[in-house]
ZAMARGU-4260 file (C-alpha; in steps of 0.2 Angstrom, whole numbers, plus 5000, padded with zeros to 4 digits):
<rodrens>
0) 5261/5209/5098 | 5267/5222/5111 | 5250/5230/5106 | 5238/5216/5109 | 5247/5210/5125
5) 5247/5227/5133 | 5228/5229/5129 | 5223/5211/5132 | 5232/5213/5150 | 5226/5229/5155
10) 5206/5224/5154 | 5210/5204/5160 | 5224/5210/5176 | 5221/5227/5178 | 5241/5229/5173
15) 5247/5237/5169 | 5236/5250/5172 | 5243/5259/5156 | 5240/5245/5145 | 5224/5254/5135
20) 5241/5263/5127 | 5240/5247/5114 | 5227/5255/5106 | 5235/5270/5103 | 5253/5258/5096
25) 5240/5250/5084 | 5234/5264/5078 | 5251/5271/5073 | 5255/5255/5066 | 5239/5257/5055
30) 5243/5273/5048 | 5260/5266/5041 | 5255/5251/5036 | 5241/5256/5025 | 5249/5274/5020
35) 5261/5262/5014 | 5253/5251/5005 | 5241/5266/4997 | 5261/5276/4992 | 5266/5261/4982
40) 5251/5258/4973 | 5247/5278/4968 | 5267/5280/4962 | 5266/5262/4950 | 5253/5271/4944
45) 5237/5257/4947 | 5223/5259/4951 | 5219/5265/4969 | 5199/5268/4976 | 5193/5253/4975
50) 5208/5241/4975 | 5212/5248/4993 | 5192/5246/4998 | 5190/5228/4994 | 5205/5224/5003
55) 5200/5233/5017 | 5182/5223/5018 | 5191/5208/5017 | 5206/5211/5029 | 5191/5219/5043
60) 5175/5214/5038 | 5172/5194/5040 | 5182/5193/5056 | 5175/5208/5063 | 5157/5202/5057
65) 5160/5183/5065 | 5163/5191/5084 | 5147/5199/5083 | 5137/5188/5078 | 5144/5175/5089
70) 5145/5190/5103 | 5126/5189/5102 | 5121/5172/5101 | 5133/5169/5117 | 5125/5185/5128
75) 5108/5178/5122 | 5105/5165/5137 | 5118/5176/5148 | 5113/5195/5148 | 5096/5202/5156
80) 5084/5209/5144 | 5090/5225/5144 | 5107/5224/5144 | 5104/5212/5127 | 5097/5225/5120
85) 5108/5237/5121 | 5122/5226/5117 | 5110/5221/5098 | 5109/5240/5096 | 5130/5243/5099
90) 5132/5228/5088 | 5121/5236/5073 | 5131/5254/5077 | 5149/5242/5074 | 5141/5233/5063
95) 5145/5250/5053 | 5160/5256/5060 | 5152/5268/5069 | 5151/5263/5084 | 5163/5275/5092
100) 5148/5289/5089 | 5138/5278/5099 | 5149/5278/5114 | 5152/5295/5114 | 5133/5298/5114
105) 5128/5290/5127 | 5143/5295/5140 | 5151/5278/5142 | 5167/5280/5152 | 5181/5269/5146
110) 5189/5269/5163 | 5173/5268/5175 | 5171/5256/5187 | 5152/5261/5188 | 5146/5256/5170
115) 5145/5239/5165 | 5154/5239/5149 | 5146/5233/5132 | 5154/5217/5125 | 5156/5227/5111
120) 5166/5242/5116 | 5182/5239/5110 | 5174/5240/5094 | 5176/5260/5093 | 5195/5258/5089
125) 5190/5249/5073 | 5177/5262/5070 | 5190/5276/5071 | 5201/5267/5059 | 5188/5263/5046
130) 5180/5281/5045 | 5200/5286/5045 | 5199/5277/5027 | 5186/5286/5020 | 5194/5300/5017
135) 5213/5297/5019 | 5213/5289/5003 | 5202/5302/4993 | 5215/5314/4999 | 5229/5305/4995
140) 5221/5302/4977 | 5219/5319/4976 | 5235/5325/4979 | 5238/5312/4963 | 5226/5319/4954
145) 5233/5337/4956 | 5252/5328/4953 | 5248/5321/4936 | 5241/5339/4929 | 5257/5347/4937
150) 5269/5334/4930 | 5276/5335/4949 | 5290/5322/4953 | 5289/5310/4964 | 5297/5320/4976
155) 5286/5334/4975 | 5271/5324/4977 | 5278/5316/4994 | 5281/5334/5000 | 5264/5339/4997
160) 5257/5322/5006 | 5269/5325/5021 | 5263/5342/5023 | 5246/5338/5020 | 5245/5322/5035
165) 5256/5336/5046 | 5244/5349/5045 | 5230/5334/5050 | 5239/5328/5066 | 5243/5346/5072
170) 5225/5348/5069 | 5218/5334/5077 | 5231/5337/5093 | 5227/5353/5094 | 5206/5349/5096
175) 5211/5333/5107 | 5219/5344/5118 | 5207/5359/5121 | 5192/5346/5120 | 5201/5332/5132
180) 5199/5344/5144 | 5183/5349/5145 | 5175/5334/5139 | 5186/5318/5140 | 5172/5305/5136
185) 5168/5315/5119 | 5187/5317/5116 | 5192/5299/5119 | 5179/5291/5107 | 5182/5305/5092
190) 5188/5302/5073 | 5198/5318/5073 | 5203/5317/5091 | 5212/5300/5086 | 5217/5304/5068
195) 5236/5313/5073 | 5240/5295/5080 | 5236/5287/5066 | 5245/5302/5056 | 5260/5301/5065
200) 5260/5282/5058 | 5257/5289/5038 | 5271/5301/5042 | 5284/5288/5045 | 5278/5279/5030
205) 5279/5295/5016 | 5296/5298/5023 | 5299/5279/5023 | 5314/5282/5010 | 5324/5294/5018
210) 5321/5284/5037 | 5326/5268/5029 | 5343/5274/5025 | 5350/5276/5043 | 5364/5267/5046
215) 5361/5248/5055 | 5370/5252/5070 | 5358/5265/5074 | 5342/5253/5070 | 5343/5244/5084
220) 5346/5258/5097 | 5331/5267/5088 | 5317/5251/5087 | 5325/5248/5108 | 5322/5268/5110
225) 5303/5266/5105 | 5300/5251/5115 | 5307/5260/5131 | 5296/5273/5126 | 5282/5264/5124
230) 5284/5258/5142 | 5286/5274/5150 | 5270/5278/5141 | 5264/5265/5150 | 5269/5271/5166
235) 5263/5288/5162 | 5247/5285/5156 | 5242/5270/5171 | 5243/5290/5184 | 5232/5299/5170
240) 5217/5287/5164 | 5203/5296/5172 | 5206/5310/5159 | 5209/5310/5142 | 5227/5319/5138
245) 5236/5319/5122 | 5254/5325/5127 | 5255/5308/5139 | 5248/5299/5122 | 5260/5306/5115
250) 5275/5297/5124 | 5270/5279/5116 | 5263/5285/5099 | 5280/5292/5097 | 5288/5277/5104
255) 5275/5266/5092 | 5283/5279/5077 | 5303/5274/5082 | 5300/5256/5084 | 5291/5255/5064
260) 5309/5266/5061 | 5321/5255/5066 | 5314/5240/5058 | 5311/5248/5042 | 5322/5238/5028
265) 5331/5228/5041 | 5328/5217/5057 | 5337/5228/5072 | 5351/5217/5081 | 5348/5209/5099
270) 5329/5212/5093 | 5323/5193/5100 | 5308/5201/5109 | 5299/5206/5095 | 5307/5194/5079
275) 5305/5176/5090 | 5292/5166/5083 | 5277/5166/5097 | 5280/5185/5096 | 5278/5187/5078
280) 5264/5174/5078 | 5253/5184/5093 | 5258/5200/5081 | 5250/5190/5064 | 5235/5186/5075
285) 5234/5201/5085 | 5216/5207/5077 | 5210/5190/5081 | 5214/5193/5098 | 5207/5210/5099
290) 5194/5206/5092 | 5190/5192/5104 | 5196/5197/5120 | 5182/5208/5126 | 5167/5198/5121
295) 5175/5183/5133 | 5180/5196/5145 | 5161/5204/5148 | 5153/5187/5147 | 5163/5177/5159
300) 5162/5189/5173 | 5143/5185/5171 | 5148/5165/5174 | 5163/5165/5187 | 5170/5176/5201
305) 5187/5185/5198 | 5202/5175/5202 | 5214/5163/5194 | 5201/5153/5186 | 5192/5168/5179
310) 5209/5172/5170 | 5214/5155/5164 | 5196/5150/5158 | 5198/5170/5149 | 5215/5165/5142
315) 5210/5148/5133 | 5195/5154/5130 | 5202/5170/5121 | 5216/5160/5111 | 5205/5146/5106
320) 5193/5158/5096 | 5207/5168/5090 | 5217/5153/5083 | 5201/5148/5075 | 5196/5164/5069
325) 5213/5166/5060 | 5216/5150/5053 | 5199/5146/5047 | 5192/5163/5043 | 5201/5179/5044
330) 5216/5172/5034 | 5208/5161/5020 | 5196/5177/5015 | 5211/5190/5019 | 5220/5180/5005
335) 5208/5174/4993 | 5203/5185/4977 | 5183/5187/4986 | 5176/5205/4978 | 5190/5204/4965
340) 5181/5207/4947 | 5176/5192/4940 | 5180/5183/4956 | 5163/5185/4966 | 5163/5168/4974
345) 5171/5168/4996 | 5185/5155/4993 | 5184/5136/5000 | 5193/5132/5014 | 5210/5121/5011
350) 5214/5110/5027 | 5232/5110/5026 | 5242/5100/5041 | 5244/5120/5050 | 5227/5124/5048
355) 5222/5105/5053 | 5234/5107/5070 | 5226/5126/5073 | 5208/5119/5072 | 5212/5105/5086
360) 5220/5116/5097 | 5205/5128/5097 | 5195/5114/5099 | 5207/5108/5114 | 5206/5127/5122
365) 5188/5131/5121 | 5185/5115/5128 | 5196/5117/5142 | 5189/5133/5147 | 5170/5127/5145
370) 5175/5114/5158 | 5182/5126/5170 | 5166/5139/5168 | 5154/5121/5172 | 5164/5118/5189
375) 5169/5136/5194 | 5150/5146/5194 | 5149/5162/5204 | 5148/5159/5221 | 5139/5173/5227
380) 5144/5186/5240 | 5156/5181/5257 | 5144/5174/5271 | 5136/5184/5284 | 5146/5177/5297
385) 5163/5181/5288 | 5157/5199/5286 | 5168/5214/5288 | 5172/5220/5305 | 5161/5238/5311
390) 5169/5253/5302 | 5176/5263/5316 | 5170/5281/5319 | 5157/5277/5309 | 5140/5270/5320
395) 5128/5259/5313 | 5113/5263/5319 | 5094/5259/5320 | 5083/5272/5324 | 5065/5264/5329
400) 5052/5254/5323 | 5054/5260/5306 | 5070/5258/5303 | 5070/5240/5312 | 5057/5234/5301
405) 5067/5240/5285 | 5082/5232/5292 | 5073/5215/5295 | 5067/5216/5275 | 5085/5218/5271
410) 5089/5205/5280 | 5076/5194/5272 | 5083/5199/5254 | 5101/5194/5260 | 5095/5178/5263
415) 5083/5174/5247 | 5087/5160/5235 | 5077/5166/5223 | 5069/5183/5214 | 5053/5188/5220
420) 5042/5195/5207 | 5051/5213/5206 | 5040/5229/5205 | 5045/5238/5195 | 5057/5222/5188
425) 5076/5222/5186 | 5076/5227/5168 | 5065/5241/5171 | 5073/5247/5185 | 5089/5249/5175
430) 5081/5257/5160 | 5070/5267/5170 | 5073/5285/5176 | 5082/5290/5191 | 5066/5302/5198
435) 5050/5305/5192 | 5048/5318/5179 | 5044/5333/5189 | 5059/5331/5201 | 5071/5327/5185
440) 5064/5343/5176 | 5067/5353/5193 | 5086/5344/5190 | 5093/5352/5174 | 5104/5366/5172
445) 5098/5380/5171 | 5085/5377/5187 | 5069/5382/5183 | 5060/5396/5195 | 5060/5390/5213
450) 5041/5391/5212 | 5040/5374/5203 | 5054/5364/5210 | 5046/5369/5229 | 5034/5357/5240
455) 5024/5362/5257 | 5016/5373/5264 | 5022/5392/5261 | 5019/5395/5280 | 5029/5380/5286
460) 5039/5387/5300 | 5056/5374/5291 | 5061/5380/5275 | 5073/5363/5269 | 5083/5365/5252
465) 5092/5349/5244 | 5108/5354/5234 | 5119/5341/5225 | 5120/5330/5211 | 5112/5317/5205
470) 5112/5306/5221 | 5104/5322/5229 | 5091/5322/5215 | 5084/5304/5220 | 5083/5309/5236
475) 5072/5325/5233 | 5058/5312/5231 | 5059/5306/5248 | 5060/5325/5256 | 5044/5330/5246
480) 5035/5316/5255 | 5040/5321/5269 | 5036/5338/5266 | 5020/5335/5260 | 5015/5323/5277
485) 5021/5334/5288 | 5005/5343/5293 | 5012/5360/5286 | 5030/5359/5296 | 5043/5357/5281
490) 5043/5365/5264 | 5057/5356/5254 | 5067/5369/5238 | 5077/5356/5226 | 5093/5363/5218
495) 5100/5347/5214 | 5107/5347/5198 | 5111/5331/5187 | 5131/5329/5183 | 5136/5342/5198
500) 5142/5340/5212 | 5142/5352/5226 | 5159/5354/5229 | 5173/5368/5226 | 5182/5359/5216
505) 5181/5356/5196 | 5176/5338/5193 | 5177/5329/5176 | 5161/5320/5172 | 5155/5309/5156
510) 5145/5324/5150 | 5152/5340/5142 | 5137/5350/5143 | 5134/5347/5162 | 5152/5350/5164
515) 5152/5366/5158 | 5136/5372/5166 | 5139/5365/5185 | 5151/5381/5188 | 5138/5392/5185
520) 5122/5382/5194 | 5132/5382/5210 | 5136/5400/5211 | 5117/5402/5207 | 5113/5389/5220
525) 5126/5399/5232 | 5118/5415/5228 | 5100/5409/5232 | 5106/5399/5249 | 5112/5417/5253
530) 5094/5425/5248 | 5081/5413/5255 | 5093/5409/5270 | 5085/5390/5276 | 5084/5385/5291
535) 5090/5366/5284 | 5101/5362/5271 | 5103/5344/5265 | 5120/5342/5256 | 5122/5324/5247
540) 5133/5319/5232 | 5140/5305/5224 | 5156/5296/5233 | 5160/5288/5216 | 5180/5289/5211
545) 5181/5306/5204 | 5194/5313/5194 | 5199/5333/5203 | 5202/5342/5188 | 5211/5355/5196
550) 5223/5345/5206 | 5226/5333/5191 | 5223/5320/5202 | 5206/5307/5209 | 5198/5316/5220
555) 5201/5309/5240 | 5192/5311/5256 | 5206/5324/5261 | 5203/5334/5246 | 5184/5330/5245
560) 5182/5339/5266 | 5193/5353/5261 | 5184/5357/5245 | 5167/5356/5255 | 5173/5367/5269
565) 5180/5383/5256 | 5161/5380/5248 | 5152/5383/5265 | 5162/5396/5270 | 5154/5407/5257
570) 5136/5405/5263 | 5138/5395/5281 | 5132/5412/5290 | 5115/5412/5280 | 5108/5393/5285
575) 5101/5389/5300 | 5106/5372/5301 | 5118/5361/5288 | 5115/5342/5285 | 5125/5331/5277
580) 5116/5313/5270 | 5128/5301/5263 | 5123/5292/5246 | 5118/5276/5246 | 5131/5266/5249
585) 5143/5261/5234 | 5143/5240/5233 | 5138/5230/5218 | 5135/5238/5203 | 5117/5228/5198
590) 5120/5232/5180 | 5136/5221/5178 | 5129/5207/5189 | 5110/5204/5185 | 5108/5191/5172
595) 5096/5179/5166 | 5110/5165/5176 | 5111/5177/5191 | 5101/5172/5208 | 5098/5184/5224
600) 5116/5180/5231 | 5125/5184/5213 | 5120/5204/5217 | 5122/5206/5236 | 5136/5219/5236
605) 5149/5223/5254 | 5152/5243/5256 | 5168/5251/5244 | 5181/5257/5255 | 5180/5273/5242
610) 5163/5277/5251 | 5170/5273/5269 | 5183/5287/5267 | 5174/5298/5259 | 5160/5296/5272
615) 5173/5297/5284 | 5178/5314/5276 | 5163/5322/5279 | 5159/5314/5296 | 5174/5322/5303
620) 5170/5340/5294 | 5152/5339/5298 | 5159/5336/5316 | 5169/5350/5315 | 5159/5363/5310
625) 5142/5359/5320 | 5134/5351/5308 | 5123/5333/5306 | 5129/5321/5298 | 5118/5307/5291
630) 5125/5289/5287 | 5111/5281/5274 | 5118/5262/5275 | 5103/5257/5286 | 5095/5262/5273
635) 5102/5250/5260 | 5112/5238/5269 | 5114/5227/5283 | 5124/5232/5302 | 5136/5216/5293
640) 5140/5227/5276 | 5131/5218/5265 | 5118/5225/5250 | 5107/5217/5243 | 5101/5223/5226
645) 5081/5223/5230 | 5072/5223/5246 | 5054/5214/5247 | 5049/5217/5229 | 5057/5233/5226
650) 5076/5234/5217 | 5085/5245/5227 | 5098/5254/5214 | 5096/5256/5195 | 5117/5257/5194
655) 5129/5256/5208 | 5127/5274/5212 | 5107/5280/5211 | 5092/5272/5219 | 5078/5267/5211
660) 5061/5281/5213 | 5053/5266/5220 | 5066/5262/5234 | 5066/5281/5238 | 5046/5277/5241
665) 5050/5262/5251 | 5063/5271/5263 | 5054/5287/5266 | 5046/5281/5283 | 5063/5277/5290
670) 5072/5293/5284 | 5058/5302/5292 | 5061/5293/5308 | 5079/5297/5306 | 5076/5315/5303
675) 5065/5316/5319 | 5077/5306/5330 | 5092/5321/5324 | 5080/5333/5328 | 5075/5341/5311
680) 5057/5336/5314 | 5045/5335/5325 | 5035/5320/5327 | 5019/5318/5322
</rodrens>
C-alpha cells in the first residue's frame, strides 16, 4: 500500500516529489517475499525450478499481458503515428521483461520534463524483478545442491545463502554507486544496479528466524522506525531525483527492510495505518494499480488539461481497471492450478457476490471517468489577449522586413484551426534528425578535422565558429547558409558537439559516453578558439533543467553566468568578438502534445520561466563583458509569448528543445537580418 500510493501520487500530483521511492519499498518487499517462499520450499525438500516459474507466470504474466494489450488498443486512436510505434516496440521489449534494456538504450530520463514518456515505462521495474528471478533461484538451488552432498544443516545452509545474497548487494551497490555517477540513466534502469535492493529484502527473509524472535514490544517501534524512514527517504530523494544515488536509496530500502521486520510473526501494536482494511485492500491490489496507473496517466494528458478533473477522471479511471483486473483476472488465474501438470486448462471465472459487487463498481468508475473526459477536452493554450506581460530587461524585437514577415506567419499559425499539410509532417519531424548528416557528422566527439566541418570562402575577411551543444548544432545549418550567401564575407567552423554543453561546469546528461567525452572536446575546442583566434564566436546551448554535477544541485541562471564567465576567461583575449544566441525558446514539448485528437491550439506552447532566467543570465553577462547578446524568440514565438508548434507548413521543433533542419531553413533570412542589424554583417 505505502508503495503504490507513493508511486501512484508522485507521477499523478507531483508529490511528493520523492514518491518514485515506492519503487524501490516494492522491490525490497519482493526479495523477502519470494526468498521466502523459495527457503520454505528448498528446506521441505520439494521440488523448486519449476514449481517457483509457474507461479511466477501466473502471479505476473496475465495481468501484466491484459495492460498491454489494452495499453495498445487505447493509444491506437489517441497517439500520432510515431509515438504508436514506439509505444508497439516498448510493449514487445516488456512483453519480455526486458524492457528496462530498452530504456536504457535509448537514453530515456525518468525524471525529464523534455521526453514524453512511453505508456509503458513503469514496465522496467517488473523487468528488473523478473530477470532477478532467473538466476536468484538457480543460485539458491545450488547452494542446495552443494548442501545435500555436504550433509550441511539447516543452519549451515542459511549461512552460505546469507553470505552469498550479501556479497550480491555489496556488489550491485558498489557498481550503482560508481556508475550513478557517471551515467545516471544507465544506472537507473540496470538489473545489477537494482539487485542490492531486492537483496536487502532476501536478506531479511534468510534471517527471517532469528528476526522474528524480537520481543513484541520492540515490533512496533521497529515496523514505526521503518515507516519514518521511509518518509525521510522521501524527503531526501524529492532534492536528489535528477541523479541516480544509492546512499539516498538507501534510507527507504532500509526503512522498507524494518517495517517487513517488525511485522514478521506478529501484527505491531497502534499499527492501524497499515493493518485497517482499505490499506490492506490497496496493498492486495497494489500490482493492479501499478500496473494500471501509467497507461491512464500518458493517455489522459493527451484528452484533458492538467487540473482537478484530470486527476479525478485518472483516479476513477485508475481504480476502475484495477478493481476489475483483480477480481476478474489477476486473482482467479493467481489461484487456479493453470500450468499445474495435468491441469492445462485457464480456470473459469466464479461470480461470487464480491466478485459481482467489484465488477459494478468498475463499471461505475470507468464510466464516470469516461464522462468526465467527453465534457472536459483540452482547451488549448490561454488566449492572445490574456497573454503574459513583456518580460523585463528582456526586449522583443523585430528587426526589418524579414523578421516582420516571419512574425506575421507566426502569427497566422497561432491562429489556425486546423493542420495545414506539414512538410516534412509532424511524425516525421519527431523521428527525423536534428541536422543534416554533414553537420551531425561534424557534431560528434571526437570533431573531425576543421577542414570538413568549415563553410566559405578561405579568404573571407570573418572567420565565425559555433561552439555548443546540440541546440548550437541545429543552428550551424542556418550559419552555413549564411556563410555560403554572403558573397565571400563569412566562413563559419562548427565545434558544436551533441550532449555538451559549453559551459565550466560538469553537467549530467542521459548519455554516458557524451558524458565522458564533453571534458575533453571542450578543452580541445578551447585550445583551437586560442589557435585560430575568430573574429566571431557564436556560443548557444540548451536552457533545459540541468542537473550541476559539481555543485549537487539543478543548475541555475546564477551558476549557469558564473560558470560561463570562468570558461571565457581562458580564451576571451583570442576572439574578436563573442555572441551569445539564445535556444529556441522552451514551451511545449510537441512530442507529448501531438496526437491524432490534437488541433493547432493543442500544441501552441507560452515561454518556460527556466528559459527566461537563464536568458536573463546571460543577457546580464554578455552585458557585462561587451559582448552580444541575441534573443531567438522572434524567431519561434510571438511578442505575446506564445509558440506555436509549425509555421506555414513547416514544424518548428522535433522535441521541446531542437528545431527542426527545415525550420532552421525557414528562419535563415531573418537571423541574417538580425546579424546585419548587431553589426556582424554587412549587408548585401
Amino acid at each position: 500500500m505505502v508503495a503504490v500510493v507513493l508511486v501512484i501520487c508522485a507521477h499523478l500530483f507531483d508529490a511528493p516529489r520523492g514518491g518514485f521511492v515506492g519503487v524501490d519499498v516494492f522491490f525490497v518487499i519482493s526479495g523477502f517475499l519470494i526468498t521466502g517462499a523459495l527457503l520454505h520450499r528448498a528446506h521441505s525438500g520439494q521440488p523448486l525450478f519449476w514449481w517457483f516459474y509457474r507461479r511466477r507466470i501466473r502471479r505476473i504474466v496475465p495481468a501484466a499481458t491484459l495492460v498491454l494489450a489494452v495499453t495498445c488498443i487505447a493509444a491506437y486512436p489517441i497517439l500520432a503515428a510515431g509515438a504508436y510505434d514506439s509505444l508497439l516496440t516498448d510493449s514487445l521489449w516488456a512483453f519480455f521483461f526486458a524492457s528496462n534494456w530498452r530504456f536504457a538504450s535509448v537514453g530515456t530520463d525518468y525524471f525529464s520534463a523534455t521526453q514524453a514518456p512511453s505508456a509503458v515505462q513503469h514496465y522496467w521495474s517488473l523487468s528488473v524483478e523478473e530477470q532477478f528471478y532467473l538466476v536468484w533461484p538457480a543460485v539458491l538451488l545450488l547452494i542446495g545442491l552443494v548442501a545435500v552432498r555436504g550433509a550441511w544443516s539447516l543452519r549451515v545452509r542459511l549461512i552460505a545463502s546469507s553470505a552469498c545474497m550479501a556479497a550480491i548487494v555489496v556488489a550491485s551497490f558498489g557498481y550503482a554507486t560508481i556508475i550513478g555517477r557517471s551515467d545516471p540513466v544507465t544506472a537507473y534502469f540496470s538489473t545489477f544496479a537494482r539487485v542490492w535492493e531486492l537483496g536487502v529484502g532476501a536478506l531479511v527473509a534468510i534471517a527471517a528466524t532469528k528476526l522474528g524472535r524480537i520481543p513484541d514490544r520492540f515490533a512496533g517501534v521497529t515496523a514505526w522506525s521503518g515507516l519514518v524512514l521511509i518518509a525521510v527517504g522521501v524527503a531526501v530523494c524529492a532534492t536528489d531525483s535528477a541523479d541516480f544515488r544509492p546512499w539516498t536509496l538507501a534510507v527507504p530500502v532500509t526503512g522498507a527492510a524494518l517495517v517487513l521486520i517488525g511485522g514478521m510473526n506478529r501484527t505491531p501494536q497502534f499499527f492501524f495505518p497499515l493493518t485497517n482494511r482499505v490499506s490492506v485492500y490497496l496493498g492486495d491490489m497494489s500490482y493492479s494499480l501499478y500496473l494500471w496507473h501509467f497507461p491512464v496517466l500518458t493517455l489522459l494528458a493527451y484528452l484533458i488539461d492538467p487540473g482537478a478533473v484530470f486527476d479525478i477522471a485518472a483516479l476513477l479511471l485508475i481504480f476502475g481497471l484495477s478493481v476489475a483486473s483483480y477480481h476478474l483476472v489477476e486473482n482467479p488465474i493467481r489461484y487456479s492450478s493453470w500450468l499445474e501438470p495435468g491441469k492445462r486448462a485457464l480456470p473459469k471465472l466464479h461470480f461470487s457476490k464480491v466478485v459481482r459487487v467489484a465488477a459494478v463498481a468498475s463499471a461505475v468508475l470507468i464510466v464516470c471517468a469516461v464522462s468526465l473526459v467527453a465534457v472536459e477536452r483540452k482547451s488549448g493554450p490561454p488566449q492572445l489577449a490574456n497573454a503574459a506581460a513583456p518580460i523585463v530587461d528582456l526586449e522583443f524585437t523585430t528587426d526589418g522586413p524579414e523578421s516582420q514577415s516571419l512574425a506575421d506567419r507566426i502569427s497566422a499559425a497561432l491562429t489556425a484551426t486546423a493542420w495545414p499539410e506539414l512538410d516534412p509532417t509532424m511524425d516525421e519531424a519527431i523521428a527525423g534528425p536534428q541536422a543534416p548528416p554533414d553537420i551531425s557528422y561534424c557534431s560528434e566527439m571526437p570533431s573531425p578535422p576543421a577542414a570538413e566541418c568549415t563553410w566559405g570562402a578561405d579568404s573571407a575577411p570573418q572567420k565565425v565558429m559555433i561552439v555548443g551543444d546540440s541546440v548550437a548544432v541545429t543552428y550551424v545549418e542556418v550559419l552555413r547558409r549564411i556563410a555560403e550567401d554572403s558573397a565571400g564575407q563569412w566562413q563559419v567552423r562548427s565545434r558544436a558537439a551533441f550532449g555538451c554543453i559549453f559551459v565550466t561546469q560538469t553537467i549530467a546528461g542521459p548519455n554516458a559516453g557524451m558524458g565522458a567525452a564533453c571534458p575533453e572536446h571542450k578543452r580541445d575546442v578551447i585550445a583551437e578558439i586560442k589557435k585560430v583566434r575568430p573574429d566571431i564566436l557564436v556560443i548557444t546551448n540548451s536552457y533545459r533543467q540541468a542537473w550541476n554535477v559539481d555543485a549537487n544541485r539543478l543548475l541555475t541562471g546564477p551558476d549557469w553566468a558564473a560558470g560561463m564567465q570562468t570558461l571565457l576567461d581562458q580564451f576571451a583575449d583570442s576572439v574578436g568578438k563573442i555572441v551569445f544566441v539564445t535556444p529556441p525558446p522552451l514551451s511545449i514539448d510537441v512530442m507529448k502534445c501531438y496526437s491524432k485528437l490534437a488541433s493547432p491550439a493543442t500544441c501552441i506552447g507560452t515561454i518556460d520561466p527556466h528559459w527566461v532566467e537563464m536568458a536573463l543570465a546571460e543577457r546580464r553577462l554578455a552585458s557585462a563583458i561587451g559582448a552580444d547578446f541575441v534573443d531567438s524568440r522572434p524567431w519561434f514565438c510571438s511578442e505575446a509569448g506564445q509558440c506555436p508548434s509549425f509555421v506555414g507548413t513547416t514544424p518548428v521543433k522535433r522535441d521541446q528543445v531542437h528545431m527542426t533542419p527545415e525550420y532552421a531553413d525557414l528562419i535563415t533570412p531573418a537571423v541574417r537580418e538580425r546579424l546585419e542589424k548587431e553589426g556582424l554583417l554587412e549587408s548585401e
